[in-house]
Residue frames as qw, qx, qy, qz and C-alpha x, y, z in Angstrom:
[[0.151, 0.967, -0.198, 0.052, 6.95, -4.00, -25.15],
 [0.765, 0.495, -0.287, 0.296, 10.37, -4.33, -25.54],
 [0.585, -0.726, -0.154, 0.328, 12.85, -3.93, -22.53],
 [0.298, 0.916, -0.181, 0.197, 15.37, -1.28, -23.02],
 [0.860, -0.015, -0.038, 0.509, 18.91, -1.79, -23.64],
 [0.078, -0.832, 0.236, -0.496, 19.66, 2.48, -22.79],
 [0.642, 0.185, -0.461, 0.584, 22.65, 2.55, -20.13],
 [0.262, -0.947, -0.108, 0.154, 22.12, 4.27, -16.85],
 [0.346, 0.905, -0.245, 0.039, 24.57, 7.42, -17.15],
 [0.614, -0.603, 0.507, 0.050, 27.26, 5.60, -14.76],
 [0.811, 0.183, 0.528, 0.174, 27.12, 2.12, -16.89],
 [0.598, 0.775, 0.122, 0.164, 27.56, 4.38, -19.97],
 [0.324, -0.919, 0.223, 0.008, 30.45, 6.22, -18.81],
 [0.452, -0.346, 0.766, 0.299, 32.71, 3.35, -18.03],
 [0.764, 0.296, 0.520, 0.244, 31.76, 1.66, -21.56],
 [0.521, 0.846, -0.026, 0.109, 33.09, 4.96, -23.32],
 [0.484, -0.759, 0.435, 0.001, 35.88, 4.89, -21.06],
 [0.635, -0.192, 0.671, 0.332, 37.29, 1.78, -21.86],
 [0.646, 0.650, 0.341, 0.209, 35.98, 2.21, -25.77],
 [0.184, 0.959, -0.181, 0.118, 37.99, 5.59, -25.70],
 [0.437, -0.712, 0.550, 0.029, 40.86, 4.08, -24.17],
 [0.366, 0.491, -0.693, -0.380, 41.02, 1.70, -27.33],
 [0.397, -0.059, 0.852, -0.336, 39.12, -1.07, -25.91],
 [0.479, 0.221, -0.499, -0.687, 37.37, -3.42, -28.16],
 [0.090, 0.085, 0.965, -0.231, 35.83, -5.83, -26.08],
 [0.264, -0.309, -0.761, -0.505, 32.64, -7.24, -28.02],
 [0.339, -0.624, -0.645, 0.283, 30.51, -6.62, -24.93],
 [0.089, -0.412, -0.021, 0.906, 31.79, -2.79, -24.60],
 [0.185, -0.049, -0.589, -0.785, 30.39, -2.67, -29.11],
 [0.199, -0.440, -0.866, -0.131, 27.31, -4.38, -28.05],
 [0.228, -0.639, -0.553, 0.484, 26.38, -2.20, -25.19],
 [0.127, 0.690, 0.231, -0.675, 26.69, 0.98, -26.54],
 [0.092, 0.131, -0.526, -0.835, 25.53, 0.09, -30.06],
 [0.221, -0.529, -0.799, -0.179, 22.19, -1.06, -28.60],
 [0.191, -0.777, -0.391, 0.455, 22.12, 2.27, -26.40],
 [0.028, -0.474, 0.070, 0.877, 22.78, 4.55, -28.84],
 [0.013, -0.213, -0.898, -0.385, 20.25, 2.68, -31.37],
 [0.204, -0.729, -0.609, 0.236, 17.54, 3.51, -28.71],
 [0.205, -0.423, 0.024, 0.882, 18.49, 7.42, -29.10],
 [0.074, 0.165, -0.467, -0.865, 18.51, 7.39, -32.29],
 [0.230, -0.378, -0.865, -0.236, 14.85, 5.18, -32.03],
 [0.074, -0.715, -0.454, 0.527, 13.50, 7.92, -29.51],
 [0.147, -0.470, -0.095, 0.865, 14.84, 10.69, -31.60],
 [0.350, 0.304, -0.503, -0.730, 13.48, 9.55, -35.02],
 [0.442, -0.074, 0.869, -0.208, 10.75, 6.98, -34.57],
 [0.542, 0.534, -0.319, -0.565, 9.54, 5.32, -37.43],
 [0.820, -0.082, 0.565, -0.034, 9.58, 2.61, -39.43],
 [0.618, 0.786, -0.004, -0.027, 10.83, 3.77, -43.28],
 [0.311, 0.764, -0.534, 0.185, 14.75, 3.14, -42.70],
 [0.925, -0.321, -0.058, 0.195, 16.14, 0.02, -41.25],
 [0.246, -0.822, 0.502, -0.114, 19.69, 0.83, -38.88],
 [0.982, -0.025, -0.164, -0.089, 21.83, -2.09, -39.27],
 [0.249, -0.825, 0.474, -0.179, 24.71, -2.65, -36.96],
 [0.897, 0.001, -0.440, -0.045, 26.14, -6.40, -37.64],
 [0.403, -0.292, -0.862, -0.097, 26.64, -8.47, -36.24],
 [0.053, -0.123, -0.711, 0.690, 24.34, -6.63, -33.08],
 [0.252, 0.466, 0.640, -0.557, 21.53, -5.05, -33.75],
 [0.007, -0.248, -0.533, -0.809, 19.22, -3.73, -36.48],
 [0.209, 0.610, 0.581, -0.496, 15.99, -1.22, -35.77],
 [0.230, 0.338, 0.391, 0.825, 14.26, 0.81, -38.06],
 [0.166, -0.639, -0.275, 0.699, 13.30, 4.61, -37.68],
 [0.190, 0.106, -0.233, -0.948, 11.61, 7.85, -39.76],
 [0.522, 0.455, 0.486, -0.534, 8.21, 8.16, -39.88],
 [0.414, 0.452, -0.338, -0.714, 6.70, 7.38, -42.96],
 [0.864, 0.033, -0.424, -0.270, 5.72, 4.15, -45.37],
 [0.631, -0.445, 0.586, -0.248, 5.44, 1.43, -42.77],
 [0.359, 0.307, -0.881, -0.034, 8.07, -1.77, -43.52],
 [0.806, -0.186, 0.400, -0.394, 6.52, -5.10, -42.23],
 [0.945, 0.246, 0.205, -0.064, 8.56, -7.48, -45.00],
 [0.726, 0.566, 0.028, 0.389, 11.58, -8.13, -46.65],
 [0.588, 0.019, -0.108, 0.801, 14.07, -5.69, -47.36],
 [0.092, 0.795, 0.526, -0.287, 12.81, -2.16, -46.47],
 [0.573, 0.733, 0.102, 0.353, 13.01, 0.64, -49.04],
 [0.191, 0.855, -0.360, 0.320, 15.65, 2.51, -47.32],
 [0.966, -0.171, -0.160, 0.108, 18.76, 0.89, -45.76],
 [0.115, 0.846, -0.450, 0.262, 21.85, 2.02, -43.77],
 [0.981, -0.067, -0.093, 0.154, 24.49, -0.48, -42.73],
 [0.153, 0.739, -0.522, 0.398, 27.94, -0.01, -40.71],
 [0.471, 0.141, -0.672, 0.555, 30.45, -1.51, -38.36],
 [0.506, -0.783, -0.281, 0.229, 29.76, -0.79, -34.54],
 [0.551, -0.321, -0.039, 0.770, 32.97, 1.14, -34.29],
 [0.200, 0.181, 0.299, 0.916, 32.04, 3.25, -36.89],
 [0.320, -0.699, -0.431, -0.473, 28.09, 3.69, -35.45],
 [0.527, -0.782, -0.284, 0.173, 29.58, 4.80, -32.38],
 [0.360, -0.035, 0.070, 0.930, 32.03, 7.48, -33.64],
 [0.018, 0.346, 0.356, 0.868, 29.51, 8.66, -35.62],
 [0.507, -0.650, -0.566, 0.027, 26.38, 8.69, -32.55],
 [0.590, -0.612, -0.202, 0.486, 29.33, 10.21, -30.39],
 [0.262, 0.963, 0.057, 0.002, 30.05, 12.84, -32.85],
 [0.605, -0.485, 0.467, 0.426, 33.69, 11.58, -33.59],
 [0.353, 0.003, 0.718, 0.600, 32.83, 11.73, -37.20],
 [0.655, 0.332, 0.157, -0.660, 29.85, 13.31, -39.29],
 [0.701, 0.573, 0.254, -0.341, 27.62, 11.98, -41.45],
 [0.794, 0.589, -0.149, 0.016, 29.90, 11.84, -44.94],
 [0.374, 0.698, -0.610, 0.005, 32.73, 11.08, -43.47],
 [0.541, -0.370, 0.720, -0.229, 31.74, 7.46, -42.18],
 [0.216, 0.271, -0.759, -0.551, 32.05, 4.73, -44.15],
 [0.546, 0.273, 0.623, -0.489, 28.70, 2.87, -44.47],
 [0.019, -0.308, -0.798, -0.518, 26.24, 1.41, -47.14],
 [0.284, 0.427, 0.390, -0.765, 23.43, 3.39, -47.63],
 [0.055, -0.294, -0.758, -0.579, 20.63, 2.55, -50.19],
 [0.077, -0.677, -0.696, -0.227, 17.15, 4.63, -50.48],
 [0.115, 0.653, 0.186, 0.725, 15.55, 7.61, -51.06],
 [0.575, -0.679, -0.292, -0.350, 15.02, 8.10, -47.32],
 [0.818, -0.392, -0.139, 0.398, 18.37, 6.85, -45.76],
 [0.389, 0.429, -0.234, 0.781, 20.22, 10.42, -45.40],
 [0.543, -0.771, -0.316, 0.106, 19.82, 10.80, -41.34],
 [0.482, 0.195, -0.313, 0.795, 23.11, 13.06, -41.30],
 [0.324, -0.627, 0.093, -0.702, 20.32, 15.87, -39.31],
 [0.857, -0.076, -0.500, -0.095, 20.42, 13.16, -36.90],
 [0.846, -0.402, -0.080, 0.342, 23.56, 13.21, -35.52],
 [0.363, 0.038, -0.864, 0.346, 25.63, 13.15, -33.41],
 [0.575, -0.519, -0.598, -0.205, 22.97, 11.34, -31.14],
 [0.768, -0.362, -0.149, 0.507, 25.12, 12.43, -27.89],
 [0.118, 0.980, -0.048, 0.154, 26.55, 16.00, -26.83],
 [0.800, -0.409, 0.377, 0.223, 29.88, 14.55, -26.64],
 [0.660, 0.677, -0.283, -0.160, 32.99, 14.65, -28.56],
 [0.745, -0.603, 0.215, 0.189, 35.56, 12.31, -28.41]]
């Protein structure tokens, strides 16, 4: 099994802290675009939509035809900055900018992952 990369609540804290405070330190993007990845992998587990966060992380989630090759049939692709507005419910759903390809890759019920606004 994988080890989890979820933030105790402290650790999380300070990394919105400094992210809200206009901090862009590549460690801050990393950390909470691999802990709000895991959210969104608890909240919607699956394997029919690869998440892709370059340059950090990529998972894939929704139940349904299981990916094991290639490219899978649905794909959603963004910035960190922009997968942690939208997670943190700083943005919705159509108004982040992303690639999105397949019949499967509208997760806007989703989110925000986080009862937070900032």
């Amino acid at each position: 099994m994988a080890r989890s990369r979820r933030l105790d609540p402290g650790q999380w804290a300070a990394v919105c802290a400094r992210l809200d405070a206009g901090g862009t330190d590549r460690a801050d993007l990393k950390a909470a675009t691999w802990h709000l990845l895991e959210l969104l992998v608890e909240k919607a587990p699956g394997n029919s939509v690869e998440v892709r966060i370059p340059p950090f992380a990529a998972v894939q989630v929704v139940s349904g035809s299981t990916h094991r090759r290639g490219t899978p049939p649905a794909v959603i692709e963004m910035d960190a900055a922009t997968w942690i507005a939208l997670a943190r419910g700083a943005v919705t759903w159509g108004e982040a900018p992303m690639s999105v390809s397949g019949e499967r890759s509208d997760l806007s019920h989703l989110f925000p992952l986080v009862a937070e606004a900032v």
